[in-house]
C-alpha positions as CSV (number, residue, x, y, z in Angstrom):
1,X,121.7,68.9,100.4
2,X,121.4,72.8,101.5
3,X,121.6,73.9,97.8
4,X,118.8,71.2,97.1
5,X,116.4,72.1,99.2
6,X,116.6,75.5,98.5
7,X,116.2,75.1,95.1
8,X,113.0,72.7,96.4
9,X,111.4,76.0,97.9
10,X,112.2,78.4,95.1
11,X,110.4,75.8,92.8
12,X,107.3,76.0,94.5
13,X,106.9,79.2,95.2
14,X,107.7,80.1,91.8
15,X,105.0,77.7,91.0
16,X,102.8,79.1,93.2
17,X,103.4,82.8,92.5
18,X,102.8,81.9,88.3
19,X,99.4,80.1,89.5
20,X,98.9,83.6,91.0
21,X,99.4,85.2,88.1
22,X,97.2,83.3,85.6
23,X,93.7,84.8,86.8
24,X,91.8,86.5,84.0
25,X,92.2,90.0,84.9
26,X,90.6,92.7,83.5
27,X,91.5,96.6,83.8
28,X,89.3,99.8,83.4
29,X,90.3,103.4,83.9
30,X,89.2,107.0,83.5
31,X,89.9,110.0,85.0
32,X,87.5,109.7,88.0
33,X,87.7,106.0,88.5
34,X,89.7,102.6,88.2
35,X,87.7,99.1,88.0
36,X,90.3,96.0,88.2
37,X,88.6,92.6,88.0
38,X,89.2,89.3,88.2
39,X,87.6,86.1,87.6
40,X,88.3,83.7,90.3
41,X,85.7,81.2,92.0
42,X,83.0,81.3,89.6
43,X,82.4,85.1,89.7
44,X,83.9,88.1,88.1
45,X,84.9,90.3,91.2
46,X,85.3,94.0,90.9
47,X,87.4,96.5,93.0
48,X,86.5,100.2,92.5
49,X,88.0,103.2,92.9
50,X,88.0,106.9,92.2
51,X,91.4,107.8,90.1
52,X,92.6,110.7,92.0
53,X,92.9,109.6,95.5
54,X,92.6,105.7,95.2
55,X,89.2,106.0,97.8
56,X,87.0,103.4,97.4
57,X,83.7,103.7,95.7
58,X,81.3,102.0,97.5
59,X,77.6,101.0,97.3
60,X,77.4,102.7,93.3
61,X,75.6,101.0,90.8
62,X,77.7,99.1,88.4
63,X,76.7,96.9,85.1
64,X,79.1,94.9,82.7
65,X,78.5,94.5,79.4
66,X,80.5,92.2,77.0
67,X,78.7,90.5,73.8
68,X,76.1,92.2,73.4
69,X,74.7,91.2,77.1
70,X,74.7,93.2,80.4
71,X,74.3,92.1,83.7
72,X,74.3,93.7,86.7
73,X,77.4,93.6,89.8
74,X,76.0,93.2,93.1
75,X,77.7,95.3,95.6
76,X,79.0,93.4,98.3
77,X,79.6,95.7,101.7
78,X,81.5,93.1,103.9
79,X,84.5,92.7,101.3
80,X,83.8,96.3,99.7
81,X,83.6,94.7,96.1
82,X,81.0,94.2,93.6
83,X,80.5,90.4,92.5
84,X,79.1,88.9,89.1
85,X,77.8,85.1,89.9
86,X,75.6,85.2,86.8
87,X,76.7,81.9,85.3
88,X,75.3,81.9,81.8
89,X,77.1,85.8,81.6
90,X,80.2,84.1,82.6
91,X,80.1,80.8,80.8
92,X,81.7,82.5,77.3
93,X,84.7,84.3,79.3
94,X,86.0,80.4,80.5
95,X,87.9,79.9,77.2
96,X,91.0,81.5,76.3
97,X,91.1,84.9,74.6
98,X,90.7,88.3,74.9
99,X,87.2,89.7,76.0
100,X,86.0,93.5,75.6
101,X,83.7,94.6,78.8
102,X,81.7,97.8,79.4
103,X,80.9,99.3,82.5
104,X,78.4,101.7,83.1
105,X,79.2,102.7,86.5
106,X,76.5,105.5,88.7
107,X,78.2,106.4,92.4
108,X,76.0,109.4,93.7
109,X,75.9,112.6,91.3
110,X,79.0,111.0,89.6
111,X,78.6,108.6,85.8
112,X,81.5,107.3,84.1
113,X,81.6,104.8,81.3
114,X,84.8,102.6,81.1
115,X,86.2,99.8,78.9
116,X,88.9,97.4,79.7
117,X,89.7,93.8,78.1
118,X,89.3,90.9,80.2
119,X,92.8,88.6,79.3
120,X,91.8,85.1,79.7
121,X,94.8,82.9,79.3
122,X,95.0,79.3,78.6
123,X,96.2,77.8,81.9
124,X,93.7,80.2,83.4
125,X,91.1,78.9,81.6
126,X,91.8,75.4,82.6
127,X,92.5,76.6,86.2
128,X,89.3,78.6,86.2
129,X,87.1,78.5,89.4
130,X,90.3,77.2,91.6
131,X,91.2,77.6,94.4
132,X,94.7,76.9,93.4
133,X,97.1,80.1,94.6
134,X,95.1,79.8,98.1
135,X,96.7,75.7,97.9
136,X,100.1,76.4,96.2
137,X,101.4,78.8,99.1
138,X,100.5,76.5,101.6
139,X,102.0,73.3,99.6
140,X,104.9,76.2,99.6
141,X,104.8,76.6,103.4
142,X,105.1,72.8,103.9
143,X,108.0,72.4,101.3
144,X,109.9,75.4,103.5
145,X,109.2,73.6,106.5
146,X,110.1,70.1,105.3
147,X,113.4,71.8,103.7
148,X,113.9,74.0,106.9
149,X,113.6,70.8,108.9
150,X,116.2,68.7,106.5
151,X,118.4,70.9,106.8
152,X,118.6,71.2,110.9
153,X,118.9,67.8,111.0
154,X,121.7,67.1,108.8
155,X,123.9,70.1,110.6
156,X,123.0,68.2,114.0
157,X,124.4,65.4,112.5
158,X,127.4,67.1,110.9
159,X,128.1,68.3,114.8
160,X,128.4,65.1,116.3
């Protein structure tokens, strides 16, 4: 029983760890600065950096460019990211495949042009816009406790 519901936890946490893992990520890197994105809840969400100390960069100007079009990332100060929500830019990078993007990025007297590929896989594509990781550890949480809870009452009844 012990061995069952232990393998009942791992199960879903494994399946909630490789949910995790299937957002479309994209990373960009130069010597001054790191951008690593994702694409989860219908916008492309941004996180940058500079390279050598790992210090934010916030409130620069930053575009993305991928087939042929450009939009630009609004800057968002409460979270500290910037946020694409255009949904015709995004509408081509739901299907599977690998997607080049550009960014122009312009923080103060500092410029830097970086290129990364977006990795769009296909249970990411189907999952796109979920909410599903957030779900899946909780779902985790109750298997745990359900297990935990199993398990306490078969050695109380193993002690009588």
């Amino acid at each position: 029983m012990r061995k069952t519901a232990l393998m009942l936890c791992l199960t879903a946490l494994a399946a909630s760890a490789s949910a995790a893992l299937r957002l479309p990520v994209v990373v960009a890197d130069s010597e001054s600065f790191e951008i690593v994105g994702r694409i989860a809840d219908d916008a492309l969400v941004l996180h940058v950096d500079r390279a050598p100390d790992n210090s934010p960069v916030l409130g620069a100007r930053l575009s993305v460019e991928t087939g042929g079009r450009s939009v630009d990332a609004r800057f968002e100060p409460e979270e500290g990211v910037y946020r694409v929500a255009d949904a015709d830019w995004l509408r081509p990078l739901a299907a599977p495949g690998t997607y080049p993007l550009a960014f122009t990025l312009l923080a103060g007297d500092d410029g830097d042009l970086l290129a990364g590929d977006l990795l769009v896989e296909a249970e990411a594509a189907a999952d796109a816009g979920s909410t599903l990781p957030g779900w899946g550890w909780a779902l985790s949480g109750l298997v745990l406790a359900g297990a935990g809870g199993l398990i306490w009452l078969r050695t109380r009844r193993n002690a009588r």
